[in-house]
C-alpha positions in Angstrom: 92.8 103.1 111.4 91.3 103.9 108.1 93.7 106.6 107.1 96.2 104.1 107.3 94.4 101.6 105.3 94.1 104.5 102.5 97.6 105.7 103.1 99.0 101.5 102.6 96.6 100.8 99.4 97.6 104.4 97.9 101.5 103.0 98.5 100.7 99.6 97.0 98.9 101.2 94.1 102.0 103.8 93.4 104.2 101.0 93.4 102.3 98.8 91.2 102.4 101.8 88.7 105.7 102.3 88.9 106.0 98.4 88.1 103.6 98.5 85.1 105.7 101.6 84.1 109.2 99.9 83.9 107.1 96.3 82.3 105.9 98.4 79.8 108.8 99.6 78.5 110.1 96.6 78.4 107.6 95.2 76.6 107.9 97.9 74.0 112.0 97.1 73.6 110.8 93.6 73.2 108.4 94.4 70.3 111.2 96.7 68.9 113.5 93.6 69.0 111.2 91.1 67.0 110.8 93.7 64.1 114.5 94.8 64.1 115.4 90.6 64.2 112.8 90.1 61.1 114.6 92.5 59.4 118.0 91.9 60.2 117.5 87.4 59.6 115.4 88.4 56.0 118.7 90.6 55.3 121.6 87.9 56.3 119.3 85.2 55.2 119.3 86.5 51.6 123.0 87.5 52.0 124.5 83.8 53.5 122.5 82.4 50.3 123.6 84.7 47.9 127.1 84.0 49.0 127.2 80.3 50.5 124.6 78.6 48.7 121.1 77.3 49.8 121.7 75.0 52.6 123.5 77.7 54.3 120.6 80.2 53.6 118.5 77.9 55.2 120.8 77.0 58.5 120.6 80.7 59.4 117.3 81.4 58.6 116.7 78.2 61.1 118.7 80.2 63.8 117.0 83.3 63.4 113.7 81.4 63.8 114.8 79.5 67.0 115.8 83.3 68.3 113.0 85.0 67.2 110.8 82.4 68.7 113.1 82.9 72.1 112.2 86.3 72.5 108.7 85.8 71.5 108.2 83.6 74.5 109.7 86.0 76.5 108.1 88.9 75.3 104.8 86.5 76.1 105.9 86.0 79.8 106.1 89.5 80.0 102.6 90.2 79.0 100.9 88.2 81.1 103.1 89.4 84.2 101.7 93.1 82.4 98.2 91.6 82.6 98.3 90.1 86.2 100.1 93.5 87.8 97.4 95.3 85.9 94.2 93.1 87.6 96.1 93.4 90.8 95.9 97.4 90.7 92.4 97.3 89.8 92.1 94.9 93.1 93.7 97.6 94.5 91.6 100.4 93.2 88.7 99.2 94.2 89.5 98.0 97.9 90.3 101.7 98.0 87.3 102.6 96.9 85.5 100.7 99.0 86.9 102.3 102.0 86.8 105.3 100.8 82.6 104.8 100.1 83.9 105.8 96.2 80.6 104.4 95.6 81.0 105.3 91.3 84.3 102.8 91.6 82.8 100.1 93.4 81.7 96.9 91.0 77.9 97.2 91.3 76.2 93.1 91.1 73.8 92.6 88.2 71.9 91.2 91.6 71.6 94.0 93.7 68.9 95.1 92.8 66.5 97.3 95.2 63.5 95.0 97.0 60.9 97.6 98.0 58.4 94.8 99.3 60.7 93.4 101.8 60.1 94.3 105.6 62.6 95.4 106.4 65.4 95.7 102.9 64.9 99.4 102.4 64.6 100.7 106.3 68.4 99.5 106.4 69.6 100.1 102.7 70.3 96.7 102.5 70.4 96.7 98.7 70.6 98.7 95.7 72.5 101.3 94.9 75.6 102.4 97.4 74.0 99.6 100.1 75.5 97.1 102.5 75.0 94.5 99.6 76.8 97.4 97.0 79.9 97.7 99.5 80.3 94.0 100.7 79.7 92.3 97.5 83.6 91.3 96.4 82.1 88.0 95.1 83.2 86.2 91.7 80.4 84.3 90.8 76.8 84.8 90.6 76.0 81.6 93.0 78.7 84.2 95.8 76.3 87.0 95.1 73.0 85.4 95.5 73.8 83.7 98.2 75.6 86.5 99.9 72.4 89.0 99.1 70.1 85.7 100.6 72.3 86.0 103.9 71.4 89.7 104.3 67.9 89.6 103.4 67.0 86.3 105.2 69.5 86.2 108.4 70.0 83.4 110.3 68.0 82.9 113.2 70.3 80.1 114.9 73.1 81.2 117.3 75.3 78.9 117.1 75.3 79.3 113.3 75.5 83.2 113.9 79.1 82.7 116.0 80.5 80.2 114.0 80.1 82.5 110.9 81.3 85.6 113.2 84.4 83.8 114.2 85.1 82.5 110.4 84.9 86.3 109.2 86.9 87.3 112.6 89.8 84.9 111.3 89.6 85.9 107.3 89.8 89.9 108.6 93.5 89.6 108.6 93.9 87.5 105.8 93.9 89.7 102.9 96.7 88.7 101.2 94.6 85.1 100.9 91.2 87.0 100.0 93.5 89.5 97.2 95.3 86.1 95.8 91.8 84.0 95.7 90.7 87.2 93.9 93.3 87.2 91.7 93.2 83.9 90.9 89.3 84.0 89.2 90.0 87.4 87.6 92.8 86.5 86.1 91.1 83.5 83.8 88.1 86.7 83.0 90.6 89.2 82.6 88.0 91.4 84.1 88.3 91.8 88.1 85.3 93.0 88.0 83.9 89.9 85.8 81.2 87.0 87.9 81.5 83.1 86.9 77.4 82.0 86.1 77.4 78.8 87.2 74.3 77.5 85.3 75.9 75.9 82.5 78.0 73.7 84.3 74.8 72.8 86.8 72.9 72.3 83.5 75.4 69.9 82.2 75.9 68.0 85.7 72.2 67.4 85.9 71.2 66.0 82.5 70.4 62.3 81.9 71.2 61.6 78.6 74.7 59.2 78.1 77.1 61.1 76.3 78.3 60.5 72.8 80.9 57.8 72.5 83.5 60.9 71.2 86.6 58.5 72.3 85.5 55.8 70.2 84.3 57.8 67.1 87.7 59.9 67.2 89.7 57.0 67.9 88.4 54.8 64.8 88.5 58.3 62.4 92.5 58.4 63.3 92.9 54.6 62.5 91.2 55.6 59.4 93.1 58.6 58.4 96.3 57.0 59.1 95.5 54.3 56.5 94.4 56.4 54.0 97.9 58.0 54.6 99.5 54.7 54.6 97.5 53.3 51.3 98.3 56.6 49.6 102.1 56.4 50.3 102.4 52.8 49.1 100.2 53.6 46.5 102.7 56.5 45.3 105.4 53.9 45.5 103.3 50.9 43.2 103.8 48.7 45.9 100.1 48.4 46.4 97.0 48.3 43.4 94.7 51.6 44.3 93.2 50.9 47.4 93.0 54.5 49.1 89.8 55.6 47.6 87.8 52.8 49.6 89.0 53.4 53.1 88.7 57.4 52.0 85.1 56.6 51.3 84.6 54.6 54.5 86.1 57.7 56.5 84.3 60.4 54.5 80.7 58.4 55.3 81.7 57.9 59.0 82.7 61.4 59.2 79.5 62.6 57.8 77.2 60.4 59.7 78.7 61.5 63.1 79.3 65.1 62.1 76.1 66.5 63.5 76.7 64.9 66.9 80.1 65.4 67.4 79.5 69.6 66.0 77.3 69.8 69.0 79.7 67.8 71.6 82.0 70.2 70.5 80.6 72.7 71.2 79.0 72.0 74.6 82.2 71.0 75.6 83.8 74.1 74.7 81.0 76.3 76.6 82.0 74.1 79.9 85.5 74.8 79.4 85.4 77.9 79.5 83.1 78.1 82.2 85.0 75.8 84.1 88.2 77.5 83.1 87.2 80.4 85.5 86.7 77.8 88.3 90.0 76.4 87.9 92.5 78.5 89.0 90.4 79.3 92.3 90.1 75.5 92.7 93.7 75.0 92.4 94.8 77.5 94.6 92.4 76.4 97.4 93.8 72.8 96.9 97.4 74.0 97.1 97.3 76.5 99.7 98.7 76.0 103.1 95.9 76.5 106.0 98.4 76.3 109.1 97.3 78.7 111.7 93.9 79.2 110.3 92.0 76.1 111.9 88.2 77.9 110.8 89.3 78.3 107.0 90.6 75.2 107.4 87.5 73.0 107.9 85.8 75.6 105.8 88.1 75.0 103.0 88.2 70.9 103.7 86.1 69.8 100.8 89.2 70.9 98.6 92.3 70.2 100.0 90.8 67.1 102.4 90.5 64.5 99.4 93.2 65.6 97.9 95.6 65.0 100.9 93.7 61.6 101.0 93.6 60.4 97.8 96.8 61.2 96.4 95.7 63.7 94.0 97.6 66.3 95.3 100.4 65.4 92.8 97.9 65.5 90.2 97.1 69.2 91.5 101.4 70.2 91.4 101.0 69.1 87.4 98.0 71.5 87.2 95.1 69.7 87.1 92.7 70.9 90.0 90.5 68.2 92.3 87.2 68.3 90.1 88.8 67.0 87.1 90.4 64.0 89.6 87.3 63.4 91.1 85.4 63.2 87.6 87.4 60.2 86.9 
């Protein structure tokens, strides 16, 4: 059984080489195709306007813009398809790994740390270095790794609990396409496989008091104001009006300035939870998405994601990209 679990992941790892291989080189052609149309549109661009004037000169250089931007977004496409094959060999790498005990290719936790005091931890090399914890751990987040270290070191006495967990792992052993994908899906937002989400910035944010700063309002009223300096200016240029633009400049230069503090540090804060978030996402979207037929225990498992969603109508709202806890916000 486990020589054909090596002999399958070697297969699927030798393919996905010979995949990267062949992207690769494509990608290089493609970067050998945005220099060589550079060159050639600065050549017939200075050419057609030499010969046919300026307008000319300018309708091809507009052409070769719109195709050099064509192949860019290609050439784009084709990175991040080099980027998700590569994440999904190191996926690969390390399920082999982990069957193989390749203990020096197996992500360690920052949480597995050795508990010498516990009764029981170190009798059955329950943590640490090449433990149960070291070879099970395929969590993504800090919160999956402490909880899943917790579960080791303080089992669950109940039996009822004990089966239902049994027969929930029972049904997610043959899954593995779900568990690579789900996998895929968090790594691909870290660009590291190997890469855990922390969790206690977005707790932090959920928990605190304080009423946010009316951002909506404040951006809302420095548009108005910018557009009327625009508009003041303009007519202005034209004499049709005296020189109004330097008041309502004044008036948005002081609002700007008095808010400017508050809104640097919104800014920022909301940046740090995007990006924390932004790791959440894609996992989130694919649990909402995913079809659970067949899998009744991963279905109720997995109903806190897909449940409202089905309910509410957000699962539109999910097809256009935007995952359930950014509905459910609203």
């Amino acid at each position: 059984m486990q020589q054909r679990k090596v002999h399958a992941l070697r297969r699927q790892i030798e393919r996905l080489d010979r995949r990267l291989l062949r992207l690769d080189s494509m990608s290089r052609l493609y970067a050998q195709g945005r220099a060589g149309l550079v060159l050639l549109g600065l050549g017939t661009v200075l050419l057609v306007e030499r010969l046919c004037g300026t307008a000319f000169g300018l309708l091809t250089a507009g052409v070769f813009l719109a195709g050099f931007l064509t192949v860019v977004v290609f050439h784009n496409r084709l990175k991040a398809g080099i980027v998700r094959y590569t994440i999904w060999r190191r996926l690969k790498v390390t399920h082999l790994a982990r069957v193989q005990r390749d203990w020096q290719h197996i992500p360690h936790a920052s949480q597995a740390r050795e508990e010498p005091e516990h009764i029981f931890a170190a009798d059955l090399n329950l943590t640490g270095d090449r433990s149960l914890l070291h070879l099970l751990d395929t969590t993504t987040s800090q919160g999956g790794s402490v909880r899943l270290r917790t579960w080791l070191l303080q089992p669950v006495l109940d039996a009822g609990e004990v089966c239902m967990r049994q027969e929930q792992v029972r049904e997610l052993v043959p899954l593995t396409a779900f568990r690579d994908h789900l996998a895929l899906c968090g790594a691909l937002v870290a660009r590291d496989p190997d890469a855990r989400w922390e969790e206690e910035s977005v707790l932090a944010w959920l928990q605190q008091q304080s009423p946010p700063f009316p951002l909506a309002r404040w951006v809302t009223l420095l548009g108005l104001l910018a557009a009327t300096n625009i508009a003041l200016m303009s007519l202005y240029a034209l004499s049709l009006v005296p020189a109004w633009w330097p008041l309502s400049l004044a008036l948005y230069l002081v609002l700007y300035l008095s808010k400017h503090g508050e809104a640097r540090h919104l800014f920022v804060e909301a940046y740090r939870l995007e990006r924390a978030l932004e790791h959440l996402r894609a996992v989130l979207f694919y649990l909402e998405t995913h079809r659970y037929s067949g899998t009744p225990r991963l279905a109720k498992l997995c109903a806190p994601f897909w449940r409202a969603a089905r309910q509410n109508g957000a699962q539109s709202l999910a097809s256009r990209g935007v995952p359930l806890y950014l509905w459910a916000s609203r």
